[in-house]
PDB file of N, CA, C and O in Angstrom, chain B, residues numbered from 101:
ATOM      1  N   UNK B 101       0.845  -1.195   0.000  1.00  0.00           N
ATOM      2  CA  UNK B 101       0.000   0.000   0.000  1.00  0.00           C
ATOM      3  C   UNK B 101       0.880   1.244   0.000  1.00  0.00           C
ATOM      4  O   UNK B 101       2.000   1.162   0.505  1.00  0.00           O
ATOM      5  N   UNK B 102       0.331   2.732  -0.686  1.00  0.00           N
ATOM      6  CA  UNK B 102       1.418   3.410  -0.829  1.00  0.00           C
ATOM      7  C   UNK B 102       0.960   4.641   0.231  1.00  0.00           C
ATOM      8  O   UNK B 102      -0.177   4.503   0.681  1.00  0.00           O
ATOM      9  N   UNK B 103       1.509   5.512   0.564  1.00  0.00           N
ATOM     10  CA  UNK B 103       1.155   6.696   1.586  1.00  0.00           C
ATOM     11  C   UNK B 103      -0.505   6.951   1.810  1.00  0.00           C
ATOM     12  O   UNK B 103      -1.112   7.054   2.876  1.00  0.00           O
ATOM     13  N   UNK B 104      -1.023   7.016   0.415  1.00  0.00           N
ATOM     14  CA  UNK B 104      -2.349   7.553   0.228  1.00  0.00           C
ATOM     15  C   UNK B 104      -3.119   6.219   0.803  1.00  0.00           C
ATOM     16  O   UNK B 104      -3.446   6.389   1.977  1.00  0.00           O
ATOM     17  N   UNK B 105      -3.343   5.445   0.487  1.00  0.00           N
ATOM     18  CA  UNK B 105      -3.692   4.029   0.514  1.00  0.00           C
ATOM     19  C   UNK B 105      -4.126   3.782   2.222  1.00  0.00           C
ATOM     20  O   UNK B 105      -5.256   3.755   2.710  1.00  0.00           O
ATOM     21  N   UNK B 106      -2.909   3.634   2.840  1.00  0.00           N
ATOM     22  CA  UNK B 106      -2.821   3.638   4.103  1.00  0.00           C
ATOM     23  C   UNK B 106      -3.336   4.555   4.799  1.00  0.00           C
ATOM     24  O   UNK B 106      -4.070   4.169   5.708  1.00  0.00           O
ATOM     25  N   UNK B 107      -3.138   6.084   4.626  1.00  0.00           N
ATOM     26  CA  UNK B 107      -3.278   7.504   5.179  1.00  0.00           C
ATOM     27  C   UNK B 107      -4.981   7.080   5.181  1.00  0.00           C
ATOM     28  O   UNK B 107      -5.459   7.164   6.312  1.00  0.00           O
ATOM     29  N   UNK B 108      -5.968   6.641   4.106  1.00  0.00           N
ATOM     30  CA  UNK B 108      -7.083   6.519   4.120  1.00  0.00           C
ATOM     31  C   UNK B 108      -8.127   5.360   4.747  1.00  0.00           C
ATOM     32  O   UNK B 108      -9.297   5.307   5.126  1.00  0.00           O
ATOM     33  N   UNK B 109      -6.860   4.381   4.606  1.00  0.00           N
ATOM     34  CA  UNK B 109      -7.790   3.631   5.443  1.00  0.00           C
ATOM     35  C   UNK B 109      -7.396   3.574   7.002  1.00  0.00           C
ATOM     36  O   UNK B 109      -8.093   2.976   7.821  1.00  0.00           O
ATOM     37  N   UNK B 110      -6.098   4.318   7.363  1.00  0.00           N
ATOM     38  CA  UNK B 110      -6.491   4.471   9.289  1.00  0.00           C
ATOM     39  C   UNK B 110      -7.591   5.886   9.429  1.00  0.00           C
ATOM     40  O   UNK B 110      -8.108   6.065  10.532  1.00  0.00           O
ATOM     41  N   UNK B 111      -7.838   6.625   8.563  1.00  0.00           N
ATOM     42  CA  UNK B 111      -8.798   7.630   8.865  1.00  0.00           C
ATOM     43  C   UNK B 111     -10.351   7.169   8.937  1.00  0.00           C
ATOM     44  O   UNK B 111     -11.205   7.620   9.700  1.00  0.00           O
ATOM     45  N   UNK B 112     -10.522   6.068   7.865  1.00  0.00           N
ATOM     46  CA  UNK B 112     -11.838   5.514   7.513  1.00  0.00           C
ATOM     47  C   UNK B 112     -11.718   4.533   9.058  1.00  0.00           C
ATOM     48  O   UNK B 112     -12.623   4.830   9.838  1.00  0.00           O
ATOM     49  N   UNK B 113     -10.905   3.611   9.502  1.00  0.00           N
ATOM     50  CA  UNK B 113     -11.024   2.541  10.607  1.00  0.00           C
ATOM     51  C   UNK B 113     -11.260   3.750  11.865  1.00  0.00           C
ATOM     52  O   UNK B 113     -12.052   3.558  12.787  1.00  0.00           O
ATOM     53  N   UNK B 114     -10.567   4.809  11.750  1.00  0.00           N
ATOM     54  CA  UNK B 114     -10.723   5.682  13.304  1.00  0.00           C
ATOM     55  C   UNK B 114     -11.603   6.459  13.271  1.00  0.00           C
ATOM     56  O   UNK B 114     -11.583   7.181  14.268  1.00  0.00           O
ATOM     57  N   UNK B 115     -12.845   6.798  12.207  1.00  0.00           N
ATOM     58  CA  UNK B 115     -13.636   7.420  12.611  1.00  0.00           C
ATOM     59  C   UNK B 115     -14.788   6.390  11.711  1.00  0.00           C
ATOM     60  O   UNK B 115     -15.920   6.769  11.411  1.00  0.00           O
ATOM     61  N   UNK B 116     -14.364   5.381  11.460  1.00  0.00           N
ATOM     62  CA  UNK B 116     -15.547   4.185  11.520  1.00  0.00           C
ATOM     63  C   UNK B 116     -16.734   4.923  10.368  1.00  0.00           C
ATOM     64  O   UNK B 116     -17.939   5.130  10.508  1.00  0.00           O
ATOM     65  N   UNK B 117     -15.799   5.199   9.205  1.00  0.00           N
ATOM     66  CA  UNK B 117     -16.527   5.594   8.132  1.00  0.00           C
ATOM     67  C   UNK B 117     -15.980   4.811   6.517  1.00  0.00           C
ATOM     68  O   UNK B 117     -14.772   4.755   6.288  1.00  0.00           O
ATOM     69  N   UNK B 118     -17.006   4.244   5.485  1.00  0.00           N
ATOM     70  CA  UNK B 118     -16.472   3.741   4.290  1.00  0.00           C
ATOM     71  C   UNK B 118     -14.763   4.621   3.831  1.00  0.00           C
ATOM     72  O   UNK B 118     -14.439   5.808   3.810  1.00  0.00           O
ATOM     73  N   UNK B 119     -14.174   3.613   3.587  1.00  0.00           N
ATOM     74  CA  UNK B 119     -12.665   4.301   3.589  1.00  0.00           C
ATOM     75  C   UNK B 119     -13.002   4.667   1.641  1.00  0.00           C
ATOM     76  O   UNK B 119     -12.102   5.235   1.021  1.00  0.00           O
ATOM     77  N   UNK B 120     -14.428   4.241   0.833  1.00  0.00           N
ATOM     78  CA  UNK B 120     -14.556   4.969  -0.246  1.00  0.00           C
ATOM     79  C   UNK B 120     -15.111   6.462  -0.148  1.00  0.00           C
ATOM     80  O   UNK B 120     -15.233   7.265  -1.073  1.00  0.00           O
ATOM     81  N   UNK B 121     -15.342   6.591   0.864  1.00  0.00           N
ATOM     82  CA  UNK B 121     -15.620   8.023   1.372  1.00  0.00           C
ATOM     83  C   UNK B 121     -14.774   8.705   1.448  1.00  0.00           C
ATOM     84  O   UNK B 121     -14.984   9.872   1.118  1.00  0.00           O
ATOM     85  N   UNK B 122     -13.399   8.316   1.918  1.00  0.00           N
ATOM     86  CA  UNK B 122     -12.273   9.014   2.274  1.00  0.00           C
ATOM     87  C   UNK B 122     -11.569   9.597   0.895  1.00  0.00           C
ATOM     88  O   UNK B 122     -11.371   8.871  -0.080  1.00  0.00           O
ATOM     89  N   UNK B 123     -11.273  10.771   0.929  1.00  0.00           N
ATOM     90  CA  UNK B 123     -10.171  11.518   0.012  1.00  0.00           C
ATOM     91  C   UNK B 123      -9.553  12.496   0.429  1.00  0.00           C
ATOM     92  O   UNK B 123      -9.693  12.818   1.609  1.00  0.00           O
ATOM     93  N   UNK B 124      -8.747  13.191  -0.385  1.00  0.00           N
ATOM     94  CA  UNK B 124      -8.029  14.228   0.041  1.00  0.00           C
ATOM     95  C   UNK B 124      -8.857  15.295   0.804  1.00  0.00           C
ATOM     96  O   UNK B 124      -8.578  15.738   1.919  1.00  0.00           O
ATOM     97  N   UNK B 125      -9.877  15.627   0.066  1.00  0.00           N
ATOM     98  CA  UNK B 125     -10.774  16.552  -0.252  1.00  0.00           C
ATOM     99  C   UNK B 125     -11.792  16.076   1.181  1.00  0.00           C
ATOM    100  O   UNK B 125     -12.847  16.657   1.435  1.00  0.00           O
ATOM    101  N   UNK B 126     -11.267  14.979   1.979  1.00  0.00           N
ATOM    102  CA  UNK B 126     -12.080  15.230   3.458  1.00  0.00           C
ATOM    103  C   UNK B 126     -11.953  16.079   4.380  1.00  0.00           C
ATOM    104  O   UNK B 126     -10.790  16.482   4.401  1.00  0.00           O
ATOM    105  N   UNK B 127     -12.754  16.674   5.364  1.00  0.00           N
ATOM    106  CA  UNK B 127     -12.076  17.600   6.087  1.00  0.00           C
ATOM    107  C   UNK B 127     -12.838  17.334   7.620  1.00  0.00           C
ATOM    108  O   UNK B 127     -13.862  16.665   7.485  1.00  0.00           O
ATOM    109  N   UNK B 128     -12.663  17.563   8.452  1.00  0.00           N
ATOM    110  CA  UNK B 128     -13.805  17.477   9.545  1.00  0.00           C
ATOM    111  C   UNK B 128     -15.071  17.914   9.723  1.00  0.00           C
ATOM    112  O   UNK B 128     -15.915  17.558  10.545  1.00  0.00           O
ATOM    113  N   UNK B 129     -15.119  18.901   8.674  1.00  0.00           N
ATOM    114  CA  UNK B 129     -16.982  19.573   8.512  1.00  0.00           C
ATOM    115  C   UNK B 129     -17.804  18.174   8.174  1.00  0.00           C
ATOM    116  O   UNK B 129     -18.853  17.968   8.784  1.00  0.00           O
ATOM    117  N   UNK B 130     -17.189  16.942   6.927  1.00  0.00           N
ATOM    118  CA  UNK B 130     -17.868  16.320   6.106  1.00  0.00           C
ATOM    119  C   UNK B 130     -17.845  14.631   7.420  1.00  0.00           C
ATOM    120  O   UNK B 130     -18.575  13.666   7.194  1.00  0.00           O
ATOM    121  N   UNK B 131     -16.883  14.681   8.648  1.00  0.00           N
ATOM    122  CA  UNK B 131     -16.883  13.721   8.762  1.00  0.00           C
ATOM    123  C   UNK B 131     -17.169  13.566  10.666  1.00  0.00           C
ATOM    124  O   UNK B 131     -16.286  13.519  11.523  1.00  0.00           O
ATOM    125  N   UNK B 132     -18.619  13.515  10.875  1.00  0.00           N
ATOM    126  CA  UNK B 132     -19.187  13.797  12.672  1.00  0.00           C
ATOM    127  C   UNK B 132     -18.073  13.666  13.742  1.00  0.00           C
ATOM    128  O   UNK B 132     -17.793  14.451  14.648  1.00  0.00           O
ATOM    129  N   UNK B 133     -17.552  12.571  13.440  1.00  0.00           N
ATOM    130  CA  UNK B 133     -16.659  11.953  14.471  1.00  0.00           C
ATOM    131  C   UNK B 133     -15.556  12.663  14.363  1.00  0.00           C
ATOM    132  O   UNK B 133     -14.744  12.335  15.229  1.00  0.00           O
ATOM    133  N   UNK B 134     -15.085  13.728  13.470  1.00  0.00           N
ATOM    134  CA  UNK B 134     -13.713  13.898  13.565  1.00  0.00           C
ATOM    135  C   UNK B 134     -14.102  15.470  14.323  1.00  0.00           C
ATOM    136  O   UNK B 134     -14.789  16.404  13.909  1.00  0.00           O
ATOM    137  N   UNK B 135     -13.482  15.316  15.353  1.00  0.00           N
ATOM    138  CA  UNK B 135     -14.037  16.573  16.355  1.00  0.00           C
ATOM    139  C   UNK B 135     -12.300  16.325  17.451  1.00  0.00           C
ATOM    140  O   UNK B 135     -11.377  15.512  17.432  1.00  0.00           O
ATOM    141  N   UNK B 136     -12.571  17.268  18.076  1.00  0.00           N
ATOM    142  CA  UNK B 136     -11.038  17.556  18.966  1.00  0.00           C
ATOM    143  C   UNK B 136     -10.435  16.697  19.374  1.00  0.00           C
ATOM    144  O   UNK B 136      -9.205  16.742  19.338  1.00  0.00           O
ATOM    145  N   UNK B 137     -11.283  15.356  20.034  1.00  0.00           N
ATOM    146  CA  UNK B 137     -10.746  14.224  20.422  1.00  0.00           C
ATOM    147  C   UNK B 137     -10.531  13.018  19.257  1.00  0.00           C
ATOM    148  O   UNK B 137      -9.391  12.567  19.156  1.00  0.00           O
ATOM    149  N   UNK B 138     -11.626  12.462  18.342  1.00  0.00           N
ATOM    150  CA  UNK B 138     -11.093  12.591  16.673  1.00  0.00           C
ATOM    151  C   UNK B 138     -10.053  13.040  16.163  1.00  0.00           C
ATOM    152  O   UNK B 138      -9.508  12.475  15.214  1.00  0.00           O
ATOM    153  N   UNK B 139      -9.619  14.092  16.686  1.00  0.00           N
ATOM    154  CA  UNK B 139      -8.069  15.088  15.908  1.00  0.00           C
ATOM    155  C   UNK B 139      -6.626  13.869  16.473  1.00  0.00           C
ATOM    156  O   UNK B 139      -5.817  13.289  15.749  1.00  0.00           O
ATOM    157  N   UNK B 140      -6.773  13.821  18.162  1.00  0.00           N
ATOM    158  CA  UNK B 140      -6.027  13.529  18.500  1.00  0.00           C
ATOM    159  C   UNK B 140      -5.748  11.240  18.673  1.00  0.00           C
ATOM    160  O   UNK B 140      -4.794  10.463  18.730  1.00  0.00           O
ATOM    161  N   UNK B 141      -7.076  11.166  18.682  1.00  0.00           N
ATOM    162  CA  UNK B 141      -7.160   9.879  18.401  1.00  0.00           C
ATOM    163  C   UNK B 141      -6.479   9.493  16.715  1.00  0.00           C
ATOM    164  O   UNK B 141      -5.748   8.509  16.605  1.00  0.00           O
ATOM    165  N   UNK B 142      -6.791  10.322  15.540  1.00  0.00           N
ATOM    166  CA  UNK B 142      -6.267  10.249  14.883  1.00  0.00           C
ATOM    167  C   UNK B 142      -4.095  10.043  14.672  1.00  0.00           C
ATOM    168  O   UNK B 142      -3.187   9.284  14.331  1.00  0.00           O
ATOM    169  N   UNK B 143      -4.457  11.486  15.236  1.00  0.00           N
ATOM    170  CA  UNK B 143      -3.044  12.040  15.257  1.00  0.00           C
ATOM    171  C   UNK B 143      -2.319  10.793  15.635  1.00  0.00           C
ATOM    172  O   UNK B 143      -1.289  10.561  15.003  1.00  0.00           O
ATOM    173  N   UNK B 144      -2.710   9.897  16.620  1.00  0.00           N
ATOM    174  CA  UNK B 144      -1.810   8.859  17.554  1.00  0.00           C
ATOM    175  C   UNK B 144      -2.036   7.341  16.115  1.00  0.00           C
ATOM    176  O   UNK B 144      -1.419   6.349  15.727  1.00  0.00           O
ATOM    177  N   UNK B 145      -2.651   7.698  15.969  1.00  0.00           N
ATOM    178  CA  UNK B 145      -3.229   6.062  14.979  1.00  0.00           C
ATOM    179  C   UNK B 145      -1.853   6.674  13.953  1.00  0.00           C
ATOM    180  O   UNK B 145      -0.780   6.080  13.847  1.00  0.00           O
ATOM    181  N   UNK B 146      -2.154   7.810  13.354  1.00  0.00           N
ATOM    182  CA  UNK B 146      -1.276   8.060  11.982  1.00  0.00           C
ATOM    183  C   UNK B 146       0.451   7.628  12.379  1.00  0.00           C
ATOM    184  O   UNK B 146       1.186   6.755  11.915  1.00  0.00           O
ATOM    185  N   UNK B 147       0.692   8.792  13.559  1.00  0.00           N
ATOM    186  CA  UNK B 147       2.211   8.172  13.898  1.00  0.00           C
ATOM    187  C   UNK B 147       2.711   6.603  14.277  1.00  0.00           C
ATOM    188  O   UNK B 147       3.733   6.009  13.934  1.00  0.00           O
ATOM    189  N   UNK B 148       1.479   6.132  15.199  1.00  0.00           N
ATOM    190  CA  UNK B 148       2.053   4.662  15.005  1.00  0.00           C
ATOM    191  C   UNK B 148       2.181   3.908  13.523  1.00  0.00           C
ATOM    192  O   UNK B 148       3.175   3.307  13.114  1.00  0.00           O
ATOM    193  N   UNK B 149       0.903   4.097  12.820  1.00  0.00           N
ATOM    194  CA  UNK B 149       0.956   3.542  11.154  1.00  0.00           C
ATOM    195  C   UNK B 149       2.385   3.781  10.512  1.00  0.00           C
ATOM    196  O   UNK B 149       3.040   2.952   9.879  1.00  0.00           O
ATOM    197  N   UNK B 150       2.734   5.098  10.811  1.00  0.00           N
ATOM    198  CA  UNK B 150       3.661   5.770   9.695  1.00  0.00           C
ATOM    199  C   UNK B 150       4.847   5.863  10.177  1.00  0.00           C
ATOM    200  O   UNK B 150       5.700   6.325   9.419  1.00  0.00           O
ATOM    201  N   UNK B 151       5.224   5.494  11.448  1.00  0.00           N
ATOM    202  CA  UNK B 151       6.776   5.481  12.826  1.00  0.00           C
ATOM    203  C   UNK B 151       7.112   6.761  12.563  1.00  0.00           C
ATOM    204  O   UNK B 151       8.180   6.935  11.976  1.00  0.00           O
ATOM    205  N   UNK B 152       6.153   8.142  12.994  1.00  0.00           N
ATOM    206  CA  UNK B 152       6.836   9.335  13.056  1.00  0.00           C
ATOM    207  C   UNK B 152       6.463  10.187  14.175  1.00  0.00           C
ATOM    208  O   UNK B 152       5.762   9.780  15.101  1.00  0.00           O
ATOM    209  N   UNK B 153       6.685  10.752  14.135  1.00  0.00           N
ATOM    210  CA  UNK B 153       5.780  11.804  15.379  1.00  0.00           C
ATOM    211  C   UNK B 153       5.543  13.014  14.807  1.00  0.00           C
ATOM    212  O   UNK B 153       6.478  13.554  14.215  1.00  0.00           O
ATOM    213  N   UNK B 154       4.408  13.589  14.866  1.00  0.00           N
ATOM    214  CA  UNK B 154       4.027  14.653  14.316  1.00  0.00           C
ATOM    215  C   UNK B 154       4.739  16.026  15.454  1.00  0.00           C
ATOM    216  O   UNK B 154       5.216  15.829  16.571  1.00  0.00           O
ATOM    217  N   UNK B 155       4.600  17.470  14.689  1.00  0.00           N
ATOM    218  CA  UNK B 155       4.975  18.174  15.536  1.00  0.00           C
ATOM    219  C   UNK B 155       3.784  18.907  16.058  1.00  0.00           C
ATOM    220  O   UNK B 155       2.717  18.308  15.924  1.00  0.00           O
ATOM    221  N   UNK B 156       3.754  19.893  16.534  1.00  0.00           N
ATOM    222  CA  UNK B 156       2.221  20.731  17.196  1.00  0.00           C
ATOM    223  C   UNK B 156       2.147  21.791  16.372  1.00  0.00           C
ATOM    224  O   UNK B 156       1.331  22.663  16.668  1.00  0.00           O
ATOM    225  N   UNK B 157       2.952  21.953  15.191  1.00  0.00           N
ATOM    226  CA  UNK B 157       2.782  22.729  14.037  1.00  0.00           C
ATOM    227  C   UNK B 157       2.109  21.859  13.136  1.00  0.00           C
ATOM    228  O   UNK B 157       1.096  22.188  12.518  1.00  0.00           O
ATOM    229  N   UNK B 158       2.573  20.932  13.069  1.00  0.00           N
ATOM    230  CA  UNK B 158       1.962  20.321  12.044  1.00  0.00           C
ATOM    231  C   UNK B 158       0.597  19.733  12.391  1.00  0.00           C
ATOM    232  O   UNK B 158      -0.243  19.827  11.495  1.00  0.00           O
ATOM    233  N   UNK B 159       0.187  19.087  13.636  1.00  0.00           N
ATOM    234  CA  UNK B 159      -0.999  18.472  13.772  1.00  0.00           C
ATOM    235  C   UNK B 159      -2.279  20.091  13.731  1.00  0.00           C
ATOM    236  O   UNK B 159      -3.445  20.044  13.337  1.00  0.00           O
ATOM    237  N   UNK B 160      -1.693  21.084  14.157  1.00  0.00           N
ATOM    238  CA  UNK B 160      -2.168  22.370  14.137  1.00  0.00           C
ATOM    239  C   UNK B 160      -2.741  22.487  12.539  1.00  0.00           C
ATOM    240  O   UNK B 160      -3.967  22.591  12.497  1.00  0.00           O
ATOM    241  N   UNK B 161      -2.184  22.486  11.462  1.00  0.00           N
ATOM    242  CA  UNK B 161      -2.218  22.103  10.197  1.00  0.00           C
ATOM    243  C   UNK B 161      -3.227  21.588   9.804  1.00  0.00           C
ATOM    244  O   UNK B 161      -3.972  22.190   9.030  1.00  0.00           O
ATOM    245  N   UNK B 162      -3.533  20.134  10.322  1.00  0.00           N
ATOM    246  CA  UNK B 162      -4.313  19.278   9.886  1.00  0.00           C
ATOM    247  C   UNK B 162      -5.531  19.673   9.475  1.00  0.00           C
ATOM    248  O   UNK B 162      -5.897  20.463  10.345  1.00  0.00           O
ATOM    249  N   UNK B 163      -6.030  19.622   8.992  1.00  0.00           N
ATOM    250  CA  UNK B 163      -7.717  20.174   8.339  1.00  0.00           C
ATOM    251  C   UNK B 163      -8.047  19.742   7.167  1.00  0.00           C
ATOM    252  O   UNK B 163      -8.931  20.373   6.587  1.00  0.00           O
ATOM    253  N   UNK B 164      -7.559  18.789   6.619  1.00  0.00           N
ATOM    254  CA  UNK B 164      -7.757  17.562   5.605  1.00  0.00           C
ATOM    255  C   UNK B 164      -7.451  16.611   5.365  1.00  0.00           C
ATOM    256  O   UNK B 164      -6.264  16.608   5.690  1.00  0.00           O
ATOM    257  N   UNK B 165      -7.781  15.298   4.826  1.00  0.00           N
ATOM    258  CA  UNK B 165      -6.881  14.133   4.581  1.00  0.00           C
ATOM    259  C   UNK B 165      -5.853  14.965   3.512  1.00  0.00           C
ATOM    260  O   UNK B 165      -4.714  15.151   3.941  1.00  0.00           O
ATOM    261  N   UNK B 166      -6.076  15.333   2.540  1.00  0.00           N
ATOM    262  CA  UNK B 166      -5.320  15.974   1.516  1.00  0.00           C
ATOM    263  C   UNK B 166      -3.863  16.689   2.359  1.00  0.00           C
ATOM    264  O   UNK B 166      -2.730  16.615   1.885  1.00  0.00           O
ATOM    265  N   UNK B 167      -4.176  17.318   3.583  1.00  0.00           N
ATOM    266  CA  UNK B 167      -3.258  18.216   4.085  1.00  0.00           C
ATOM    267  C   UNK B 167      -2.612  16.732   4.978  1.00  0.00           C
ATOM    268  O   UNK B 167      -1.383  16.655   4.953  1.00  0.00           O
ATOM    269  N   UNK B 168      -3.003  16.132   5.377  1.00  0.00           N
ATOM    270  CA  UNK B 168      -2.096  14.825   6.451  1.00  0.00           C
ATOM    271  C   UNK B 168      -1.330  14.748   5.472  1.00  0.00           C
ATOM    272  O   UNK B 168      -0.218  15.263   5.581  1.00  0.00           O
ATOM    273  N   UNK B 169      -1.821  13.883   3.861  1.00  0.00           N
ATOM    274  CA  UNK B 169      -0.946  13.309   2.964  1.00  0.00           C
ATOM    275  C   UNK B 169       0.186  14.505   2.744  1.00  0.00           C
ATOM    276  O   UNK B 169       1.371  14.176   2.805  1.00  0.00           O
ATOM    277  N   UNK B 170      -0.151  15.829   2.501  1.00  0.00           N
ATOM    278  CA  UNK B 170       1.540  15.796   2.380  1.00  0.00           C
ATOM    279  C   UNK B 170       2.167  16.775   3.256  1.00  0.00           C
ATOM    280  O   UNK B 170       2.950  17.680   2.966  1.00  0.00           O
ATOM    281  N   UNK B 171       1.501  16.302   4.797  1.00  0.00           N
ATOM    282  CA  UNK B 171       2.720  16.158   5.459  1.00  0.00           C
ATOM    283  C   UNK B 171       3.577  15.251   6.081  1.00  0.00           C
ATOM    284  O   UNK B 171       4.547  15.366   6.829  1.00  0.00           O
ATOM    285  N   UNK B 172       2.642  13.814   5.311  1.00  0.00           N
ATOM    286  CA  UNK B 172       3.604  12.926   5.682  1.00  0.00           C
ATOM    287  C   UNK B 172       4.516  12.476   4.551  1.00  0.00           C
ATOM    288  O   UNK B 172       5.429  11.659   4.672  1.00  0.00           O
ATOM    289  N   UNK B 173       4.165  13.093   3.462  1.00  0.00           N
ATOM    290  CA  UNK B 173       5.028  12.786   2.182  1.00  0.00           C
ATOM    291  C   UNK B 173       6.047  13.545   2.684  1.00  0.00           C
ATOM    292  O   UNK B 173       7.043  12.838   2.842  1.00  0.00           O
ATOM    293  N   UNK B 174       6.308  15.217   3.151  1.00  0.00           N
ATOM    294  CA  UNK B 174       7.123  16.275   4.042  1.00  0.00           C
ATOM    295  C   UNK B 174       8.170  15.473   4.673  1.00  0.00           C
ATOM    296  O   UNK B 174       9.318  15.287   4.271  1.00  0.00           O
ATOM    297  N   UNK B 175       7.563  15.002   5.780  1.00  0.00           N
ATOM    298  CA  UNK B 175       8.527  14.125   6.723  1.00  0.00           C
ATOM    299  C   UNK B 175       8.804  12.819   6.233  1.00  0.00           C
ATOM    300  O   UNK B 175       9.927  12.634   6.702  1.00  0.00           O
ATOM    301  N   UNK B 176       8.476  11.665   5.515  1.00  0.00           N
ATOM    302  CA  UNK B 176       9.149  10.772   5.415  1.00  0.00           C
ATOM    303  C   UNK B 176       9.442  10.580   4.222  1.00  0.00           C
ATOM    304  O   UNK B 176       9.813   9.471   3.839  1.00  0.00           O
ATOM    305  N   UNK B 177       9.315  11.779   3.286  1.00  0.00           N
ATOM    306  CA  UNK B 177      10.105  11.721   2.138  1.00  0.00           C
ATOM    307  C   UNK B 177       9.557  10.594   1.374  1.00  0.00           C
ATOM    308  O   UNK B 177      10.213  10.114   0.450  1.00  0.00           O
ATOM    309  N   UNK B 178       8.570  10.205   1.647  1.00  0.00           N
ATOM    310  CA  UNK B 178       7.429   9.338   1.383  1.00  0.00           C
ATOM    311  C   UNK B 178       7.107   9.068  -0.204  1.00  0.00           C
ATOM    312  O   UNK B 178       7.036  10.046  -0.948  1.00  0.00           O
ATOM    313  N   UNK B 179       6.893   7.622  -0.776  1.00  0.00           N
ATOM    314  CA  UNK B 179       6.007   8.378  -2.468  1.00  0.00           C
ATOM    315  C   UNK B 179       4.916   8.058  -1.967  1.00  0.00           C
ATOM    316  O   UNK B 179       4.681   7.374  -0.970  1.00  0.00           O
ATOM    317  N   UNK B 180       4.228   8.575  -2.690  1.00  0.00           N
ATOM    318  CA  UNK B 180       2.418   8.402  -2.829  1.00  0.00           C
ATOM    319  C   UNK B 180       1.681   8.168  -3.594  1.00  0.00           C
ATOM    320  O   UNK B 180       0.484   8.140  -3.309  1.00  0.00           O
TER     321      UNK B 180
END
């Protein structure tokens, strides 16, 4: 599986939504569960998936699947 692949289906398993739902173009308006504690339940699923640690700039950032993907393409130099 390649960055995108993965990036979508721990978002679809952690907020327990069709991972054909999931795209870049998701954001938390489109998805109930992704709310402050959602942010951070996420945040912890992505770094274990991906062995990185996000910074508090970057999880600050977050406001799309589109925006996760490339900041994890950013940090692990990732393809996608």
């Amino acid at each position: 599986m390649n960055v995108n692949e993965r990036l979508r289906a721990v978002v679809a398993r952690i907020f327990r939504t069709p991972i054909e739902l999931i795209d870049d173009a998701t954001t938390p308006a489109a998805v109930a569960a992704w709310d402050s504690l959602g942010q951070m339940e996420l945040v912890i699923a992505l770094e274990q998936e991906f062995s990185i640690e996000f910074a508090l700039e970057d999880i600050m950032l977050i406001n799309s699947v589109g925006e996760i993907r490339s900041i994890l393409e950013r940090r692990n130099g990732a393809e996608g």
